[in-house]
C-alpha positions as CSV (number, residue, x, y, z in Angstrom):
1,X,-9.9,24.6,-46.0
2,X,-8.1,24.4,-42.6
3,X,-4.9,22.4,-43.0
4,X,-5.3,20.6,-39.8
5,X,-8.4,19.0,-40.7
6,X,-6.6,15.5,-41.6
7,X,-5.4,15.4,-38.3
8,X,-7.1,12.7,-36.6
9,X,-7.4,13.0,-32.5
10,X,-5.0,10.3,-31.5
11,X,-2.5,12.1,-34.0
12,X,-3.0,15.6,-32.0
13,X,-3.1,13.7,-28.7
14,X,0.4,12.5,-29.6
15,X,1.3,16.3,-30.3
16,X,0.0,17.8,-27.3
17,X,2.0,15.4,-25.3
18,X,5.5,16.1,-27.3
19,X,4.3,19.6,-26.5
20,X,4.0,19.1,-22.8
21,X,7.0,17.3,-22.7
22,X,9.1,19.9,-24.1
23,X,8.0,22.6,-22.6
24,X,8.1,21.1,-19.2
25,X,11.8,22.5,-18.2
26,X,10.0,25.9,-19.2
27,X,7.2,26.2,-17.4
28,X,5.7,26.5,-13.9
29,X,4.8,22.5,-12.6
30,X,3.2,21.4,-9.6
31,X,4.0,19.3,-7.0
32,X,4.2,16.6,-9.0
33,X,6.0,18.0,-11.8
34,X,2.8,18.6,-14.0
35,X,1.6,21.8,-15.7
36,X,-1.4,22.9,-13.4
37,X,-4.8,23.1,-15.1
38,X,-4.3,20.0,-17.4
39,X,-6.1,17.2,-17.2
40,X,-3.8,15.1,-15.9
41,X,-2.5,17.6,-13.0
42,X,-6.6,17.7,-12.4
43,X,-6.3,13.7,-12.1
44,X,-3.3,13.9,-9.7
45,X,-4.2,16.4,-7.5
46,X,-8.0,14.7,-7.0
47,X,-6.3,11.5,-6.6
48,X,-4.1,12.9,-4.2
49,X,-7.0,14.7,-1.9
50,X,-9.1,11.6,-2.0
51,X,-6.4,9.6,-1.0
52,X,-6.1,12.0,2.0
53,X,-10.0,12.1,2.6
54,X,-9.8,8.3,2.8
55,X,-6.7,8.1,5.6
56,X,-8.6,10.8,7.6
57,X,-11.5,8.0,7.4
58,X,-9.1,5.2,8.4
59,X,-7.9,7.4,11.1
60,X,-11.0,8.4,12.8
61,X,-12.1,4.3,11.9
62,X,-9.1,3.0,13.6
63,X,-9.8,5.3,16.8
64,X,-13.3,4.5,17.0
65,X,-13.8,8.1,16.0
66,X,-16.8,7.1,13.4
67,X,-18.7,10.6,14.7
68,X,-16.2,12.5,12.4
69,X,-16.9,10.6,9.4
70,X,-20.8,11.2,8.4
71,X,-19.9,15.3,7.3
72,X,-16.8,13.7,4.9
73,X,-19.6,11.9,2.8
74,X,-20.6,14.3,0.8
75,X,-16.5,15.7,-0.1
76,X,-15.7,12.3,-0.5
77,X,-18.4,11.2,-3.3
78,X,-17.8,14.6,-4.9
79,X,-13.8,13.9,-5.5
80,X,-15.0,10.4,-6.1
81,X,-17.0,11.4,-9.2
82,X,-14.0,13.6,-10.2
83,X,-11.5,10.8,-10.2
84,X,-14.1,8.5,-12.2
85,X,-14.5,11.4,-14.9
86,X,-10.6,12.1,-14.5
87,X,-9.8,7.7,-14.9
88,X,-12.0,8.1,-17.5
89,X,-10.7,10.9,-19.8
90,X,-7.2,9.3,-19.1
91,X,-8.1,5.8,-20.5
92,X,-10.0,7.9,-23.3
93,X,-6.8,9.8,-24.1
94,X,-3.9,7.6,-23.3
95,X,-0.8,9.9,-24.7
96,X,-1.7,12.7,-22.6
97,X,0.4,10.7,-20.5
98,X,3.1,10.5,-22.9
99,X,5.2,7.2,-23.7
100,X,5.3,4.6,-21.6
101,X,8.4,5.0,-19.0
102,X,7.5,8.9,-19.4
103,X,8.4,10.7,-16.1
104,X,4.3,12.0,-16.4
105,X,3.4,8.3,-16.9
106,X,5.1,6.8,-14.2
107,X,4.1,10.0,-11.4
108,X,0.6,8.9,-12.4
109,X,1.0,5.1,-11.4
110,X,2.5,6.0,-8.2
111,X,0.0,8.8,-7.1
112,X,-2.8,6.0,-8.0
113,X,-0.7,2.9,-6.3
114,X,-0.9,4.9,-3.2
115,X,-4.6,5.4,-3.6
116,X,-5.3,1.7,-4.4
117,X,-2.9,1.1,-1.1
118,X,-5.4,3.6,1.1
119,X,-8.7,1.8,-0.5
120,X,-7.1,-1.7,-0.1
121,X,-6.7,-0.5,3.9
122,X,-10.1,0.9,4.5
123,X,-11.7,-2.4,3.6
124,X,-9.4,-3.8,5.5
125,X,-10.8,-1.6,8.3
126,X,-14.4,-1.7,8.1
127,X,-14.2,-5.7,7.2
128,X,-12.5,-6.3,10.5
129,X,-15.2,-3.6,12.0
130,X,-18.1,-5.4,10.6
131,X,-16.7,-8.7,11.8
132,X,-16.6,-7.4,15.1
133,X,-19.6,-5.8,14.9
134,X,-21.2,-9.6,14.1
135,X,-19.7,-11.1,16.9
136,X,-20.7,-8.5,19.2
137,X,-24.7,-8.9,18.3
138,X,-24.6,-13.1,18.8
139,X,-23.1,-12.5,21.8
140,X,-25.6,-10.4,23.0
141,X,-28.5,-12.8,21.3
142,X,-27.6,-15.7,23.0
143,X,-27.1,-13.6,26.4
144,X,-30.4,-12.2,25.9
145,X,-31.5,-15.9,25.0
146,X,-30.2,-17.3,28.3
147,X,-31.9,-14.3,30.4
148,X,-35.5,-14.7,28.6
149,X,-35.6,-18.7,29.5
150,X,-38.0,-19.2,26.5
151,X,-37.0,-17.9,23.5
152,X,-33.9,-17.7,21.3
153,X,-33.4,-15.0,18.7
154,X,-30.6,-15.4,15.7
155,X,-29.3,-13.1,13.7
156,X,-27.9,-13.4,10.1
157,X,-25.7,-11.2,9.0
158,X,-27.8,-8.4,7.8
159,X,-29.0,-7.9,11.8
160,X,-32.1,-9.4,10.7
161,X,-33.4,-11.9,14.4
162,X,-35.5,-15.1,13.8
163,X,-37.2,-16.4,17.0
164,X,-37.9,-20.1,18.0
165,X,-39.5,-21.2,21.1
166,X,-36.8,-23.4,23.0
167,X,-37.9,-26.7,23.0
168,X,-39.9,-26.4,20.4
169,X,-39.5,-28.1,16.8
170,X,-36.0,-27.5,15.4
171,X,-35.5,-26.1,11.9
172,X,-34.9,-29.3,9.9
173,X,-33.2,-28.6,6.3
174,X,-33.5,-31.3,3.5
175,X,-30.7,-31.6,0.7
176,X,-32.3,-33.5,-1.8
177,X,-30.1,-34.8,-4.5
178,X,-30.9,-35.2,-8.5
């Protein structure tokens, strides 16, 4: 009988990480001071290059450089999948991280703060693009309104136009109370 069969997997979770930590002074880290090739060096460095994908987006955004963005689509849903399957096997394993306070612990919230941070920004970005984007097509509806002397066209904010004859019967809308 194998004497490690009453191990359970939280228990040898727990081990691997005392193992990682104390062979960290011994071996060859990344960047980030993890040992490359284990999950959680995986989980940094795909953290790390969608964070990057998604500042190149705000970049090419923020210059009204949007022609760039279309070929990233396809990079930036495959790291996306890789950090939800990386998040994932984290949350499923939490002591691969070691203790909490552990340096391996804490480089992981702060490669992931900096990703939220770049997320947080690019809906920043395309909220204030979209809101400019509205504003630009009612003011070209009522322009074209004012130019066609008949007929008005509104737009809801899905680009979808409604036309009413001018002078014709308004929309009336009743609130009926119970």
């Amino acid at each position: 009988m194998n004497q490690h069969a009453h191990i359970n997997p939280a228990q040898m979770n727990a081990a691997t990480a005392v193992m990682n930590d104390a062979v960290l002074g011994q071996s060859h880290l990344d960047e980030d001071g993890l040992i490359p090739g284990t999950p959680v060096a995986r989980f940094a460095e795909t953290t790390r290059n969608l964070t990057s994908l998604i500042a190149q987006e705000n970049q090419m955004l923020e210059s009204r450089d949007v022609s760039g963005i279309k070929p990233l689509q396809g990079e930036k849903a495959r790291l996306a999948s890789l950090y939800e399957s990386g998040l994932k096997t984290l949350r499923s394993n939490p002591t691969i991280l070691g203790p909490k306070g552990s340096p391996t612990r804490n480089k992981i919230k702060e490669i992931t703060a900096a990703f939220q941070n770049e997320v947080r920004n690019h809906g920043r970005i395309l909220l204030r693009m979209k809101s400019v984007t509205e504003g630009i097509i009612n003011t070209i509806s009522e322009e074209a309104s004012r130019q066609t002397g008949g007929m008005i066209t509104h737009y809801n904010n899905q680009a979808q136009s409604r036309c009413n004859v001018a002078g014709g019967p308004a929309p009336i809308a009743f609130h009926e109370l119970v």
